[in-house]
C-alpha positions in Angstrom: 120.7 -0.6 58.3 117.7 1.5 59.0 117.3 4.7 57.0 117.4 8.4 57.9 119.7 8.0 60.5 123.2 9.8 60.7 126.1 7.7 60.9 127.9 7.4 64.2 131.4 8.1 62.6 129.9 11.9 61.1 128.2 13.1 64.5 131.2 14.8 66.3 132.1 16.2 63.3 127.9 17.8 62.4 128.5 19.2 66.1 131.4 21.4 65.3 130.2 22.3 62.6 127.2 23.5 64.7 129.5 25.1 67.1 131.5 26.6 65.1 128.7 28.5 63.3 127.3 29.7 67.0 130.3 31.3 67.4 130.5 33.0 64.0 127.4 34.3 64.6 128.0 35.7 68.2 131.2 37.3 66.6 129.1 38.6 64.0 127.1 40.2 67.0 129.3 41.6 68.8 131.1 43.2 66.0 127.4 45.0 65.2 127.5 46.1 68.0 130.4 47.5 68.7 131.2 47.8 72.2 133.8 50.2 73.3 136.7 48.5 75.1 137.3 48.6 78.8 140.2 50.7 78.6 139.0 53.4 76.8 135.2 53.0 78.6 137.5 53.6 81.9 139.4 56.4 80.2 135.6 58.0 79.5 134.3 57.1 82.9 137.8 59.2 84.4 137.5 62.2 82.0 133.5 62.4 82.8 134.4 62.9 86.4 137.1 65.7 86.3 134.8 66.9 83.8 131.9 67.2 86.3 134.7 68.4 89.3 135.6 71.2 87.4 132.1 72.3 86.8 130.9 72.1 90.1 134.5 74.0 91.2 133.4 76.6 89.0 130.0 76.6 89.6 131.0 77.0 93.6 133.4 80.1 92.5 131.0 81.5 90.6 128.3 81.8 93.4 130.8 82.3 95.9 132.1 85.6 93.7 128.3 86.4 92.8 126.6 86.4 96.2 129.8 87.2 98.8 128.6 91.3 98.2 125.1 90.9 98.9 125.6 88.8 101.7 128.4 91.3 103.2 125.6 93.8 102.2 122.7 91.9 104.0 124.9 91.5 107.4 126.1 94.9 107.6 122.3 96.7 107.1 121.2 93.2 110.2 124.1 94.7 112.5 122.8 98.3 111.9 119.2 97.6 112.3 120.3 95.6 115.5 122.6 98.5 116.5 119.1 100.8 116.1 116.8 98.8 117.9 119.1 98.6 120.8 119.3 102.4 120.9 115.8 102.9 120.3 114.6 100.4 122.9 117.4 101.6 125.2 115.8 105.2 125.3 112.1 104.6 125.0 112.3 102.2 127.8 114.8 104.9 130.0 111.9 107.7 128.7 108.8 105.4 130.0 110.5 105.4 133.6 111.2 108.7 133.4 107.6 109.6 132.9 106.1 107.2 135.1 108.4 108.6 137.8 107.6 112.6 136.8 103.8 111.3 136.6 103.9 110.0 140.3 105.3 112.8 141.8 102.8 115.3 139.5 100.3 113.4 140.7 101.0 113.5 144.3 101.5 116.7 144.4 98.4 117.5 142.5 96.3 115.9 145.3 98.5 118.0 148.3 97.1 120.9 145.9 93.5 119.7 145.6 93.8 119.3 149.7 95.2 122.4 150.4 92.3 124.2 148.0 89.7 122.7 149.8 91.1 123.3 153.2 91.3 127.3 152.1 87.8 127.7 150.8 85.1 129.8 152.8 81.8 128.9 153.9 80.4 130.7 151.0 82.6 128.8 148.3 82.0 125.0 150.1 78.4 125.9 149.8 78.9 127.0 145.9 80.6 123.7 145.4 78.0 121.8 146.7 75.3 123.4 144.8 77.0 122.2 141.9 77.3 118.8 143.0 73.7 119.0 143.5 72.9 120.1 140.1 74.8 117.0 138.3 72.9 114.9 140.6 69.0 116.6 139.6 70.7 116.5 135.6 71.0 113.0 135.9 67.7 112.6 137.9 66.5 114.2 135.2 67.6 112.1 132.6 66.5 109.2 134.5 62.7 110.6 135.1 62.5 111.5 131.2 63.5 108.1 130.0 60.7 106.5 132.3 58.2 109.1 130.8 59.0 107.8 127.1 59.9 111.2 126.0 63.0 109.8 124.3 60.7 106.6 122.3 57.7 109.8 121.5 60.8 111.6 119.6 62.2 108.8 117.9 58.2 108.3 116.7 58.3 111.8 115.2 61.7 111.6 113.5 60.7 108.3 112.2 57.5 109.6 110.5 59.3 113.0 109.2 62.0 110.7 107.9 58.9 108.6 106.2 57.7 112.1 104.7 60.8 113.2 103.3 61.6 109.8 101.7 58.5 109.8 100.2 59.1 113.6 98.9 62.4 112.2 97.3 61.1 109.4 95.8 58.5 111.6 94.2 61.4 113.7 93.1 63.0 111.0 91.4 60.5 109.8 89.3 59.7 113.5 88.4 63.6 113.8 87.5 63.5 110.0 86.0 60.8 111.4 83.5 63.0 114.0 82.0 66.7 112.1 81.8 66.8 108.7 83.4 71.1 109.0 84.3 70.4 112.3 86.3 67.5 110.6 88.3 70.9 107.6 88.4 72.9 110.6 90.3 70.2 111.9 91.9 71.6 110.3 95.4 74.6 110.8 94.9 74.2 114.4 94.1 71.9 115.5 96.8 74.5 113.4 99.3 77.4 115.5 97.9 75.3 118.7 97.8 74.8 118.2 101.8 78.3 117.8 102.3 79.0 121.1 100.0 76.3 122.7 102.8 77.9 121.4 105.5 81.4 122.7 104.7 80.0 126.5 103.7 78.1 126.9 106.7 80.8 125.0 108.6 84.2 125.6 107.5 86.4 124.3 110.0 84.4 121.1 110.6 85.6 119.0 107.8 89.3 120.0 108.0 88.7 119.0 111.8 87.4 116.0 111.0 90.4 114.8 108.4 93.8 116.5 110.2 93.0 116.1 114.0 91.1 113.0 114.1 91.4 109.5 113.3 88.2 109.5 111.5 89.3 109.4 108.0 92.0 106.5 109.2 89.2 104.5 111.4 86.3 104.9 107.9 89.3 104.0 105.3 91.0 101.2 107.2 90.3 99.8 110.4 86.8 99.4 109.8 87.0 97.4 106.5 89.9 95.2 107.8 87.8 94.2 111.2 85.2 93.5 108.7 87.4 91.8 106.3 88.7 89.7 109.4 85.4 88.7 110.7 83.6 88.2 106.9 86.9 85.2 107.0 86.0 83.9 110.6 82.6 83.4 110.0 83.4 81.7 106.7 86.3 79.2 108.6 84.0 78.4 111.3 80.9 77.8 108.9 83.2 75.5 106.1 84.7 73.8 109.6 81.0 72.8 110.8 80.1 71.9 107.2 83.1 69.4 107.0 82.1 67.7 110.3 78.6 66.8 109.5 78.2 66.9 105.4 81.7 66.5 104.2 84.1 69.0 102.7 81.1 71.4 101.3 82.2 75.0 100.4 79.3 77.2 102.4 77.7 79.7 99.8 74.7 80.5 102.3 75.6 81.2 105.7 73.4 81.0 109.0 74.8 83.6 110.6 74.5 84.5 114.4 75.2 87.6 116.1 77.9 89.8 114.4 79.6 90.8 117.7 80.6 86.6 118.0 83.8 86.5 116.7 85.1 89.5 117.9 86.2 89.6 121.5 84.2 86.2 123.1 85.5 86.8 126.3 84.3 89.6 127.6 80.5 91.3 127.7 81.2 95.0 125.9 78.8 97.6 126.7 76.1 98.6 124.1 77.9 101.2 121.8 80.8 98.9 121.7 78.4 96.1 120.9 76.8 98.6 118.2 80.1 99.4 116.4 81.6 95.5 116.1 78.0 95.0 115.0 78.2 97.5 112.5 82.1 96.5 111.7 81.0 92.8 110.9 77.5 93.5 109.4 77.8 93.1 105.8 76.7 96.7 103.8 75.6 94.3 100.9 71.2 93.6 102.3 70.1 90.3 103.2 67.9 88.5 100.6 65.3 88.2 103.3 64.6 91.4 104.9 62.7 89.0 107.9 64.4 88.6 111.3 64.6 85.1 112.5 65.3 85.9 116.1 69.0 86.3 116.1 69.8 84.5 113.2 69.7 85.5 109.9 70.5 83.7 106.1 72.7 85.9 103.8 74.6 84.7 100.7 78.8 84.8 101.8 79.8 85.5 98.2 77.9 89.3 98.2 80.4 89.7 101.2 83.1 88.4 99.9 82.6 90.1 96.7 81.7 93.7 98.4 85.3 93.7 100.1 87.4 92.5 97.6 86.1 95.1 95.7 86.4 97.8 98.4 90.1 96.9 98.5 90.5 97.0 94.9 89.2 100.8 94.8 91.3 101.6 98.0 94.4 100.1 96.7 94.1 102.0 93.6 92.8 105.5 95.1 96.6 104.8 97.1 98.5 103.8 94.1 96.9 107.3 93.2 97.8 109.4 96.0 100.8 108.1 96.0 101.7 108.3 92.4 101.2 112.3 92.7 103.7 112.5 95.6 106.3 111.1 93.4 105.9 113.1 90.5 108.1 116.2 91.3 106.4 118.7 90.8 103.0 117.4 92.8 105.3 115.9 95.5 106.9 119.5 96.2 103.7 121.4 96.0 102.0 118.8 98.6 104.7 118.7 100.9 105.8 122.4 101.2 102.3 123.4 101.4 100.1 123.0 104.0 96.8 123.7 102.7 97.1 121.6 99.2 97.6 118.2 102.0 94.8 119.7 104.3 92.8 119.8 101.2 93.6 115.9 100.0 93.1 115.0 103.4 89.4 116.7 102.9 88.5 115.3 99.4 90.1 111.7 101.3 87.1 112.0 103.9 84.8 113.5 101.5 85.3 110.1 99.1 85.0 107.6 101.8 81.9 109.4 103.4 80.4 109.6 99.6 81.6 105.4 99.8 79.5 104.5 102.7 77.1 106.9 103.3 75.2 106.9 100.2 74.3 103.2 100.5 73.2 103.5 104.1 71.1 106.5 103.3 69.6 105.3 100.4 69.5 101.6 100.3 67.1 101.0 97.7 69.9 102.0 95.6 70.6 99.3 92.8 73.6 97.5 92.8 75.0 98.7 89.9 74.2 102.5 91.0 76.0 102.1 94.2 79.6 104.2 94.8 81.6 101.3 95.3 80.5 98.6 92.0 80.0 102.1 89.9 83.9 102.8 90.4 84.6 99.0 90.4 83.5 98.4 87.2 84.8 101.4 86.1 88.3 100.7 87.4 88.9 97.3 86.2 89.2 98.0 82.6 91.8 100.6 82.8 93.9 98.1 85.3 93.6 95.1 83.4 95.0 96.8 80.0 98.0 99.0 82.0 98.5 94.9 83.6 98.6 93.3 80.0 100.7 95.8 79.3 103.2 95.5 81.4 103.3 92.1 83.3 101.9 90.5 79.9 105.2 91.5 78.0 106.6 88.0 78.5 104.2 85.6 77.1 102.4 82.6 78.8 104.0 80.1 76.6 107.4 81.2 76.9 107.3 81.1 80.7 106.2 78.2 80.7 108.5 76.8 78.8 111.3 78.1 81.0 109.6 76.7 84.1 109.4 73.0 82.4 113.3 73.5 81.7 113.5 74.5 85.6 111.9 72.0 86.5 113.7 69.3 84.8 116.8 70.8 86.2 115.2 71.1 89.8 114.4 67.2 89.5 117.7 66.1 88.9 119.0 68.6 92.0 116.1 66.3 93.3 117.6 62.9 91.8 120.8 63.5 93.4 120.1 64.9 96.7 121.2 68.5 96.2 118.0 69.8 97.6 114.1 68.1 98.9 110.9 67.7 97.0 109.1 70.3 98.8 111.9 72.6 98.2 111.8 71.6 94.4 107.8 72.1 94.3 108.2 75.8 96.3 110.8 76.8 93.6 108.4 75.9 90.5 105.6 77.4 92.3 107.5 80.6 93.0 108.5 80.4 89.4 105.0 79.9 88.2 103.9 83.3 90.3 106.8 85.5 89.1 105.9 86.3 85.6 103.8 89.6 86.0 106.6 90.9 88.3 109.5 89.8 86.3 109.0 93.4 83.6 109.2 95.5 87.1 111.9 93.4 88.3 114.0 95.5 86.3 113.5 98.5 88.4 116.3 96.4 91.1 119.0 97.8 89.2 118.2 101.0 89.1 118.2 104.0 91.6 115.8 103.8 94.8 113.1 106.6 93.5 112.9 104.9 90.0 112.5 101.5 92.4 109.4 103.3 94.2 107.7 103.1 90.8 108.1 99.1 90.4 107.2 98.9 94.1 103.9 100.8 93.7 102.7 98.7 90.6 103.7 95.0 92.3 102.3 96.5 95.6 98.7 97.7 93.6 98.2 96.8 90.1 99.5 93.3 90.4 97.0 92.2 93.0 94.4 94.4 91.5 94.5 92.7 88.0 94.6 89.3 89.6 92.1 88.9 91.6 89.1 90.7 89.5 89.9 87.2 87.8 88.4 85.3 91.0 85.2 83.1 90.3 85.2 81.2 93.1 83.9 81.5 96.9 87.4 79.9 98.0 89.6 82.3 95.3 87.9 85.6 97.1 88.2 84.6 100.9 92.3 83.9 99.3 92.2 87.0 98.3 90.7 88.8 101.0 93.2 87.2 103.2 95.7 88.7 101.1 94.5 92.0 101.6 94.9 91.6 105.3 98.5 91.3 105.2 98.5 93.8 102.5 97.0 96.5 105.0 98.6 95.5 108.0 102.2 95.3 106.1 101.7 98.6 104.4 100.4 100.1 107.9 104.2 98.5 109.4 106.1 100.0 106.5 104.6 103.5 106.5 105.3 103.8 110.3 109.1 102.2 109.6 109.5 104.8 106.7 111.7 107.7 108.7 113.9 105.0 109.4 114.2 102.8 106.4 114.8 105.9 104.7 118.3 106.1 106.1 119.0 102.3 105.3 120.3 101.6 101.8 118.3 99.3 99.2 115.3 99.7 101.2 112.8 100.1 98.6 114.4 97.0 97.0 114.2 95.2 100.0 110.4 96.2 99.9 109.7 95.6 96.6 111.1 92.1 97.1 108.8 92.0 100.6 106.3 92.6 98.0 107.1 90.0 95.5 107.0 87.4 97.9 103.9 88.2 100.0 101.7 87.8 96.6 102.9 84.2 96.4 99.8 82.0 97.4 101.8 79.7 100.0 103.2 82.8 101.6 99.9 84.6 101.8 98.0 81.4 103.3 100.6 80.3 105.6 101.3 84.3 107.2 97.7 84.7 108.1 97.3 81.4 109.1 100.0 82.4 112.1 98.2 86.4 112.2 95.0 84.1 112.7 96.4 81.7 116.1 98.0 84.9 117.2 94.5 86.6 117.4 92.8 83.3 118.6 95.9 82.9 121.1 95.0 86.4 122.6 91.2 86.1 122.5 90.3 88.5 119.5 88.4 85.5 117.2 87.2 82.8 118.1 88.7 79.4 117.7 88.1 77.1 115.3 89.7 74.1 117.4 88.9 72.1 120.1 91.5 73.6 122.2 92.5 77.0 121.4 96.3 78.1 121.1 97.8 79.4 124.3 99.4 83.1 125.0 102.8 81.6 126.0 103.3 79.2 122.6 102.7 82.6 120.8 105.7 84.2 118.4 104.7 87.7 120.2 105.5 85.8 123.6 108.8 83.8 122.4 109.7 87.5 121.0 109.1 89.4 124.5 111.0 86.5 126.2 113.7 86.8 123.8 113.9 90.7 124.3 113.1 90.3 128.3 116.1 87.8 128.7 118.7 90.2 126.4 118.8 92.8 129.1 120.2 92.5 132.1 118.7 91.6 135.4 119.8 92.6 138.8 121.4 90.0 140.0 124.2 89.8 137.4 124.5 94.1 138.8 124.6 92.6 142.1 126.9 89.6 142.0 129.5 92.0 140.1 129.1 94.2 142.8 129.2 91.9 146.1 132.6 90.5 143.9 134.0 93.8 144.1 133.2 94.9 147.6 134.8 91.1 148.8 138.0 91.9 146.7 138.6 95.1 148.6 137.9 93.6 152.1 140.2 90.9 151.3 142.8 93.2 149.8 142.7 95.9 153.3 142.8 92.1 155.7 146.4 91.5 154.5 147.7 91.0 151.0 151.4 91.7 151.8 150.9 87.8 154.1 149.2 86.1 150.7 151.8 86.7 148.5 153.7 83.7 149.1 150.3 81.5 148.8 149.0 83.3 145.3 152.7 82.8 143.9 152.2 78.8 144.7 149.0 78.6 143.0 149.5 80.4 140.4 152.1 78.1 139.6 149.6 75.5 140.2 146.8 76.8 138.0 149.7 77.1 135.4 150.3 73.6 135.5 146.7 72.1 135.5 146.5 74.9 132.5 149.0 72.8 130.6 147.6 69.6 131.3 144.1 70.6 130.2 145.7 71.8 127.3 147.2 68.2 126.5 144.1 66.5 127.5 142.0 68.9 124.5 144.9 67.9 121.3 144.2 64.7 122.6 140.3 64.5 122.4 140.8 66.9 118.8 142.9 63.9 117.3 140.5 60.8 118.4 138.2 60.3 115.8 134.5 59.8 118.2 135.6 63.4 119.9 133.1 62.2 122.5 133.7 63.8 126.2 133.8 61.2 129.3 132.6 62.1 132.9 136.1 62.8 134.1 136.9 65.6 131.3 134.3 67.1 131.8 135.0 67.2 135.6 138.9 68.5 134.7 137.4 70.8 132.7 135.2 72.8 135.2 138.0 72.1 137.9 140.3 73.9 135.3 137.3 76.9 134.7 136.9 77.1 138.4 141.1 77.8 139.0 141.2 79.7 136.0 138.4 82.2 137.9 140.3 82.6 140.9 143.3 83.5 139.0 141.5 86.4 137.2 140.4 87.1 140.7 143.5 87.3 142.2 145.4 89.2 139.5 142.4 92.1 139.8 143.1 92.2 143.5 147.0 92.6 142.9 146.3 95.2 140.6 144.0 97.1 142.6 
């Protein structure tokens, strides 16, 4: 018998053997690991889900008892801001026909007047008139003959060369002045400007409180010119990065080939020559080109002085506001500058006197370093004091801690994600709104208290928050963000101060602003808002477009929101039909009602009828489950509207 071999017999048994110690060992297995068993895994899986159903119950009363007041509260202040516009609009529309209608007949009867004067005049009085007809014609004769002599171009010569001599004087000055103390030769323009101004207002009292209470001087130098500027610095940089990305790829434009200022502004139409001089000047950057050379009408200036110039112009006019306005709150301030009319005359006058001191000194002097300018020499001065009141304040909640509470939102915003609850960009707007609300969360607290102390929290988000951020710009991009910012900021604030008489009468306004507020300093909000200020402008002609095809007037919100209020009033031919209706009713009613009683009792009855079956036919469509309407419903259903009509019309007619 050969060796090594197991015998046959012993095989079956060496097999369960085998077997038998598999199984131990999957035993063994199972036991280490311990597996629940199916009853009670069931029992887990049911107790987990009326777990989670009570939650979300609670979670659902919980909101529901949490946001039911403010939502009553929201609908109650929409229906009274509804009511109010309805009134307001109501009346100013009633009061522009009303004037229209007076101005007609004042002006026709002005020209009867003129007519009848001129038919009652003497020989002696026509001939007076026409003398002085005849003297506005030599004037502008005149004119004419002394602009073709050069007398105009032989003045400008001399006030050219006595301008030469005196700068040279005052540059002789200077150095004298530098010799003895180099910071009074520093203020030496600004003195002299302010010393002129002084001279201007003892030798002519009346003209600077002219200038600042019945003019729009001191709003046109403080506002509208920066923010045309502001608006056309960003045009000129869109259209320059949007050229730059067609030919050399997405390249950020630091030098700028600029054309004529005028460009952007208005492309449609040929302005005369002031108007062309003042969107020059609104446009033309007060930072000097690097080359002082004209290259025909072209020239290469750096778009980061620009940029930079602005953003800190609305730095120093947001805070000279935040000032202002800080005094008006304080009690005693506020009462003195309201009840007196001298003490706001006089604000009004150092306003006009500051901004004049802002723009005039550099276009006077404009040798002028940068750093001895108005505008970086408050800057600079400015941005210490804002940044420590901002750390402060906004800084009381550290950076780690918030951002450890936006990771934990987060998580919890992807698993709302996970299962559906809300979308991804949703989920990304929340973090990214949560990311932005830490320097406005220690003001936050100023919700809950009363609407004067809310004004304070309202004034730093509104100032100090933007302020402080954007000193930390480096970039080209983070300053034309900004800038846009500060767009919205002035046109916002310009809505709000003109809405003021009337939000003063709603309640929670000023949280309602501050929340405004809040939100507009979020960088989606910012971008996408002007984005749509920018097509509106573009739409109606005022920039220039950076597409192919420029927007249209009528896909426009300001057109959808004219058509919206055009088609809410009424139009004449509703007035008319309910009129032609009534007149028919009383001819029918005087040809013989007492022979159509008989007829009007039958079809009422009828209409009754076809009432009840239309009634039957709608239960039956509410319990089908596709609740789809066929052709021949639909038919029923306007035969039924049409009867149910001539009821109502009859029954009026009865009644009457």
């Amino acid at each position: 018998m050969p060796v090594g071999l197991p015998h046959v017999s012993s095989t079956p048994q060496s097999c369960r053997l085998y077997v038998s110690q598999i199984a131990q060992a999957w035993r063994d297995f199972l036991l280490y690991l311990d597996l629940p068993s199916a009853s009670l895994y069931w029992n887990s899986c049911r107790t987990a889900f009326t777990d989670v159903k009570v939650a979300a119950s609670s979670l659902f009363t919980l909101g529901y008892l949490t946001f039911k007041p403010i939502l009553l509260i929201l609908w109650l202040v929409f229906q009274n801001i509804w009511k109010l516009t309805q009134f307001l609009a109501k009346h100013l529309f009633h009061q522009a026909y009303i004037s229209a209608k007076k101005g007609a007949i004042q002006a026709k009867w002005a020209c009867r007047e003129f007519q009848k004067w001129q038919s009652s005049l003497s020989n002696g009085q026509v001939m007076i008139e026409i003398s002085i007809l005849l003297t506005l014609i030599g004037l502008y004769l005149l004119r004419r003959h002394i602009e073709k002599q050069n007398y105009v171009r032989r003045l400008k010569t001399y006030y050219r060369r006595k301008k030469r001599v005196i700068k040279e004087n005052y540059r002789k000055g200077v150095r004298r002045v530098a010799d003895t103390s180099l910071l009074l030769a520093m203020l030496m323009p600004h003195l002299v400007f302010l010393g002129s101004l002084a001279s201007l207002k003892l030798f002519f009292p009346r003209l600077l409180t002219y200038l600042a209470t019945d003019t729009y001087l001191l709003l046109v130098m403080s506002f509208w010119y920066p923010l045309l500027s502001t608006i056309g610095l960003l045009q000129n940089y869109r259209n320059t990065s949007t050229r730059q990305e067609a030919t050399n790829g997405f390249a950020t434009p630091s030098r700028v080939r600029r054309r004529s200022s005028s460009g952007s502004f208005f492309p449609r139409t040929t302005p005369s020559q002031s108007v062309q001089k003042w969107l020059k000047a609104a446009t033309t950057p007060v930072m000097r080109f690097k080359s002082k050379k004209n290259i025909s009408d072209e020239t290469v200036y750096d778009i980061n002085e620009d940029a930079t110039y602005w953003l800190e112009y609305w730095v120093v006019y947001s805070l000279g506001f935040a000032t202002c306005r800080l005094l008006f709150l304080m009690p005693m301030f506020g009462r003195l500058l309201t009840r007196f009319v001298l003490l706001s005359s006089a604000l009004r006058e150092l306003q006009l006197v500051f901004f004049l001191w802002l723009f005039g000194v550099p276009l006077v002097t404009p040798e002028l370093t940068k750093e001895t300018k108005p505008l970086p020499l408050l800057y600079h001065r400015a941005v210490p004091l804002v940044q420590l009141v901002y750390n402060a304040v906004s800084n009381a909640i550290s950076t780690s801690l918030w951002q450890n509470i936006v990771e934990k939102a987060s998580s919890i915003l992807d698993l709302a994600v996970m299962i559906k609850v809300i979308s991804k960009d949703t989920q990304e707007w929340m973090v990214h709104v949560l990311q932005e609300s830490r320097p406005v969360l220690p003001p936050a607290l100023t919700l809950f208290m009363p609407g004067f102390l809310t004004e304070y929290g309202v004034l730093y988000v509104k100032t100090l928050v933007p302020c402080a951020k954007c000193t930390c710009s480096k970039t080209c991009e983070e300053r034309m963000a900004w800038l846009e910012y500060w767009v919205l900021h002035g046109l916002v604030a310009g809505i709000l101060t003109w809405w003021s008489p009337i939000l003063w009468w709603i309640p929670f306004s000023t949280h309602a602003v501050f929340l405004l507020w809040c939100h507009l300093q979020i960088p989606k909000t910012t971008k996408s808002w002007y984005n749509i200020l920018e097509e509106e402008l573009q739409a109606f002609g005022l920039l220039e477009s950076t597409k192919n095809v420029p927007p249209s007037v009528e896909s426009t919100r300001t057109a959808s929101m004219l058509r919206r209020l055009a088609s809410s009033l009424p139009s004449a031919s509703d007035v008319n039909n309910d009129s032609s209706n009534d007149d028919g009713g009383g001819n029918e009613e005087s040809s013989g009602d007492a022979a159509n009683t008989e007829q009007d009792g039958d079809a009422v009855m009828v209409e009754q009828e076809d009432a009840n079956k239309h009634e039957d036919r709608a239960k039956t469509r509410t319990d089908s489950q596709d609740g789809s309407w066929s052709s021949d419903e639909n038919t029923k259903n306007s035969e039924f509207n049409v009867a149910t009509r001539r009821r109502s019309t009859r029954q009026r007619k009865r009644a009457s």
